[in-house]
C-alpha positions as CSV (number, residue, x, y, z in Angstrom):
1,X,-54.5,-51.1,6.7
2,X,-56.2,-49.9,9.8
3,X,-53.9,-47.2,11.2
4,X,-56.4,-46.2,14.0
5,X,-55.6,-49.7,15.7
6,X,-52.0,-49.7,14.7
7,X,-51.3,-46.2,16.4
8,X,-53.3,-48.1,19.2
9,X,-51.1,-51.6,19.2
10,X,-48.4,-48.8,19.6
11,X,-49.8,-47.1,22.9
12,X,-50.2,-50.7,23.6
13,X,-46.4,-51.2,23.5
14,X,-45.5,-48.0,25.4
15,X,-48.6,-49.6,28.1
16,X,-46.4,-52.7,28.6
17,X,-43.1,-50.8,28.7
18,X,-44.6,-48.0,31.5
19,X,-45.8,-51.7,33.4
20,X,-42.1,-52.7,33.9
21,X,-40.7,-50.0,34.7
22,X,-42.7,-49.2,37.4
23,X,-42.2,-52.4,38.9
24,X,-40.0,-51.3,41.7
25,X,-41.0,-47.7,41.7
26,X,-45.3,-48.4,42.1
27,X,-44.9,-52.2,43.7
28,X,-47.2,-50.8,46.9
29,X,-49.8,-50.1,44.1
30,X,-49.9,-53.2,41.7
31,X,-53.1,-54.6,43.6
32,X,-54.9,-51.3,42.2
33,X,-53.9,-51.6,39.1
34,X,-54.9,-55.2,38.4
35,X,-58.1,-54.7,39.9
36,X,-58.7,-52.2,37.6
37,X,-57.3,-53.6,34.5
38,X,-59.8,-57.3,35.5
39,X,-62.9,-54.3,35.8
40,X,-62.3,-53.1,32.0
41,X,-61.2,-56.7,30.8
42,X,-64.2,-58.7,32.0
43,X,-66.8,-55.5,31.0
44,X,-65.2,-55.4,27.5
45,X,-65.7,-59.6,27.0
46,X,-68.9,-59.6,28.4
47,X,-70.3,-56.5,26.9
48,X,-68.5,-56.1,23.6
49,X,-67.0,-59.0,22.3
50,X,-69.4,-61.9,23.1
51,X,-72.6,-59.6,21.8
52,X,-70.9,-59.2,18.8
53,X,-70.0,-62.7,18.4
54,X,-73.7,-63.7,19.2
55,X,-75.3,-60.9,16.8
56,X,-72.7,-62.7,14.0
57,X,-73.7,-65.8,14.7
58,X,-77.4,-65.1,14.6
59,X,-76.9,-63.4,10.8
60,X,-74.7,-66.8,9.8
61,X,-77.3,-69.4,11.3
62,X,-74.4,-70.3,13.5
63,X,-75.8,-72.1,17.0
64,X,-75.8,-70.2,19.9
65,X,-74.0,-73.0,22.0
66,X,-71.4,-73.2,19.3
67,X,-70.4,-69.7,20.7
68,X,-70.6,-70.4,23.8
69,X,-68.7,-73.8,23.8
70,X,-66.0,-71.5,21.8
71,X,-65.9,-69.3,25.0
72,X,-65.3,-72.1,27.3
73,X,-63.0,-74.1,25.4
74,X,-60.7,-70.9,25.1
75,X,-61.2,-69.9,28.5
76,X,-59.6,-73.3,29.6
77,X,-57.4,-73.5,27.6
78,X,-55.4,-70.0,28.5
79,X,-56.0,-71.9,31.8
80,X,-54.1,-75.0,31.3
81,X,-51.1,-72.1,29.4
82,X,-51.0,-70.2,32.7
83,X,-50.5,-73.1,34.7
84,X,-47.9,-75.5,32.2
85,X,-45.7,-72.4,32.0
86,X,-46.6,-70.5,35.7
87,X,-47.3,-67.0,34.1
88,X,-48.3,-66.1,37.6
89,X,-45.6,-64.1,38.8
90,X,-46.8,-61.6,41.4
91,X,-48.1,-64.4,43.7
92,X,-44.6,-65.6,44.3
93,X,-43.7,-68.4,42.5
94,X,-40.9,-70.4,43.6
95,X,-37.7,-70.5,41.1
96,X,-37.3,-74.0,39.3
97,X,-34.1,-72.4,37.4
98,X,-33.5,-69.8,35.4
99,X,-35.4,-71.4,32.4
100,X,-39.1,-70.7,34.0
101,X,-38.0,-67.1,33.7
102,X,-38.0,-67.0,29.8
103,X,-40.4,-70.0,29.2
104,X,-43.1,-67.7,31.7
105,X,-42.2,-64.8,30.0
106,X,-42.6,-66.2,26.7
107,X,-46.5,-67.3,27.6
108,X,-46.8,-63.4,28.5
109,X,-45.6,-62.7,25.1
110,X,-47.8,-65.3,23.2
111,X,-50.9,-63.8,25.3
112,X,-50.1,-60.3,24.0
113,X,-49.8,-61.4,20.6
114,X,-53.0,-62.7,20.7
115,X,-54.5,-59.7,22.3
116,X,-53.3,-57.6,19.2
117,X,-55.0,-60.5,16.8
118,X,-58.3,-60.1,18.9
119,X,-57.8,-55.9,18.1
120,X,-57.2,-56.5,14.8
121,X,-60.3,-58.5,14.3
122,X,-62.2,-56.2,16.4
123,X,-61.7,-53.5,13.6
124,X,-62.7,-55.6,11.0
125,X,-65.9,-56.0,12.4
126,X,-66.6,-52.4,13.7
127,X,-64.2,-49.6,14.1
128,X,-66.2,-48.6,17.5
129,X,-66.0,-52.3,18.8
130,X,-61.9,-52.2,17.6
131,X,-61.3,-48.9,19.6
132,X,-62.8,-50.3,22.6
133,X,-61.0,-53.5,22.4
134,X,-57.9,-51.4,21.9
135,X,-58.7,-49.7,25.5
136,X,-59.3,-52.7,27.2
137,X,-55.9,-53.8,25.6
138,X,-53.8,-50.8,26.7
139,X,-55.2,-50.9,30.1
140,X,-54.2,-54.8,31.1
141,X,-51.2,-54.9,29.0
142,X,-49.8,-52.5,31.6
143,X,-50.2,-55.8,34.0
144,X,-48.6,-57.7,31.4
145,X,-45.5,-55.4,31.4
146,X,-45.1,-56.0,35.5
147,X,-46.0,-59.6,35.2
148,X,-42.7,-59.9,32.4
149,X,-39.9,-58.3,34.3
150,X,-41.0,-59.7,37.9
151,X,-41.8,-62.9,36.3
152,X,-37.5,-62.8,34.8
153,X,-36.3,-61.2,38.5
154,X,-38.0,-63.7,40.4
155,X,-36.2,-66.3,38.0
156,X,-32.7,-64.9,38.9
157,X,-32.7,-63.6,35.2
158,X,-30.3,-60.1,34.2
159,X,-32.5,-57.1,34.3
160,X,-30.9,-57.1,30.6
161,X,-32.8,-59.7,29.8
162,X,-35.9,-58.7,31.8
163,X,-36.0,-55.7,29.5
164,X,-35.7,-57.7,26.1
165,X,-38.6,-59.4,27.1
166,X,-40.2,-56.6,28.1
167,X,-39.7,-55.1,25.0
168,X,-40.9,-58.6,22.7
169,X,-44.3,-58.6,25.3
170,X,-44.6,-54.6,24.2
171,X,-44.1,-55.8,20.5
172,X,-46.4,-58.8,20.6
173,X,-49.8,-57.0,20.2
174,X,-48.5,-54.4,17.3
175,X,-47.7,-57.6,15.1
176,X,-50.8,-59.2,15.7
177,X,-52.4,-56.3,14.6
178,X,-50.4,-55.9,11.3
179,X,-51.3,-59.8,10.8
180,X,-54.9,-59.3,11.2
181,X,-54.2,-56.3,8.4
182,X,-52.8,-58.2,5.4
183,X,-55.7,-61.2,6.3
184,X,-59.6,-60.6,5.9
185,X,-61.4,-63.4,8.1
186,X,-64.9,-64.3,6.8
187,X,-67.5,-62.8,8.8
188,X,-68.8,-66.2,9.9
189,X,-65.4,-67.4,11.1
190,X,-65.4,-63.8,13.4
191,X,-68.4,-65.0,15.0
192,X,-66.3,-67.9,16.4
193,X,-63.2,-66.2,16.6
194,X,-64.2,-63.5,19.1
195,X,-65.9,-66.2,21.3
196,X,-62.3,-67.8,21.6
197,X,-60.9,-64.0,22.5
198,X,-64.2,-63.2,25.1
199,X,-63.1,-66.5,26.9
200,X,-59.7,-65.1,26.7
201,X,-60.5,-62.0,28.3
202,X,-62.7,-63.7,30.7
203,X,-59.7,-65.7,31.7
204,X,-57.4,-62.7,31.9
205,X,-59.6,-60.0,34.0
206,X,-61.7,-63.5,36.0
207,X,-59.0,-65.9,36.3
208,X,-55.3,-63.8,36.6
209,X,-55.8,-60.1,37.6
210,X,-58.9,-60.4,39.8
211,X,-57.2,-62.7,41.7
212,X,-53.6,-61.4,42.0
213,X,-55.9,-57.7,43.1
214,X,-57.1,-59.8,45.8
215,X,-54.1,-60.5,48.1
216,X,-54.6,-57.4,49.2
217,X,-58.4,-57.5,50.6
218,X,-59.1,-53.2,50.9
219,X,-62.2,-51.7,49.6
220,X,-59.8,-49.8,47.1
221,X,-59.7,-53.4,45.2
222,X,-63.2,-52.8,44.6
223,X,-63.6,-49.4,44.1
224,X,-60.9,-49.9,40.9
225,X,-62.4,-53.2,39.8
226,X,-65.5,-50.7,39.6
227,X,-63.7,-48.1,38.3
228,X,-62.6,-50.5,35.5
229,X,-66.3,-51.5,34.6
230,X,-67.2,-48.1,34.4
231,X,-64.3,-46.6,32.0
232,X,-65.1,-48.9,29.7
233,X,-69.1,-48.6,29.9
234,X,-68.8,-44.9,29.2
235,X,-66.6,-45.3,26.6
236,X,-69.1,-47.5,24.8
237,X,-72.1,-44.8,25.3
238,X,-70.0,-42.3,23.5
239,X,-69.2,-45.2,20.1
């Protein structure tokens, strides 16, 4: 058992607890915080997890457009998720009844899960590609905390509930992680299986925060979107 990326799945869930409570508090600064959060996303698919995926692939004699075809099948099809279950709740979605509140929620939560699955599997690969999955984790999971409760509020759902879903979306990514523990994944199914998580991450930092940063058209947007690519590129010097 890797306890270096269970003790991060667990700053991971106190991440997505700090996003929804600040909800109401921070609202003014959400825009900043997304655009950060898509900076460190899309620098950690594009400069982490799909390298290692190719330099996998090339030991295995696995095709480079098998990878990449991985990448944009999984990037569509987080796509057609966000849009079947309208996980987009800071844009202002329009209540259909109080069951888009837990069925949006609930895509929030499978999306988290998954994001502990790809840390997991980033460990078993490399320790320093795990840890800076794990950051890149923490950091847009905060987003994911925000996205939860407004998502239940906007859907005339009890801040009770709001804050048990809050608390399932914080708990998400520290099972995935203990999943990925108890399983050992060939090294030639990794290769494919962080191609599906770098479209993933694509689709999260290119396709949900970057966008929801941009309703509010400042230069801060891309000063933290910068900001984001930057944490994350000196973090990977120092690995």
């Amino acid at each position: 058992m890797n306890y270096v990326a269970i003790i991060l799945a667990l700053i991971t869930f106190l991440s997505t607890l700090f996003g929804g409570f600040i909800v109401l508090k921070f609202k003014k600064s959400l825009s900043i915080i997304f655009a950060f959060a898509a900076g460190s996303v899309l620098t950690v698919a594009l400069m982490e997890i799909l390298p290692e995926s190719l330099d996998i692939a090339n030991k295995f004699g696995i095709p480079v457009k098998y990878i990449m075809m991985s990448v944009v099948l999984s990037f569509l099809f987080f796509i057609i998720l966000e849009k079947h279950f309208s996980a987009h709740p800071i844009k202002g979605i329009i209540s259909e009844g109080h069951v888009m509140g837990p069925i949006g929620a609930g895509s929030l939560i499978l999306l988290s899960f998954l994001d502990g699955l790809t840390m997991g599997i980033a460990f078993q690969v490399r320790v320093s590609i795990g840890i800076v999955v794990g950051l890149s984790v923490i950091i847009h999971d905060l987003p994911d905390g925000i996205n939860t409760v407004v998502l239940m509020l906007k859907n005339e759902q009890s801040k009770k509930k709001a804050l048990i879903f809050l608390f399932m979306d914080g708990l998400a990514p520290l099972l995935g992680v203990l999943l990925t523990s108890i399983i050992l994944i060939p090294k030639s199914v990794l290769a494919i299986l962080l191609a599906v998580f770098a479209g993933e991450f694509i689709f999260v930092g290119a396709a949900s925060l970057l966008p929801e940063s941009q309703e509010h058209n400042v230069p801060r947007i891309a000063v933290a979107t910068t900001l984001g690519f930057l944490f994350i590129f000196v973090i990977t010097i120092f690995l």
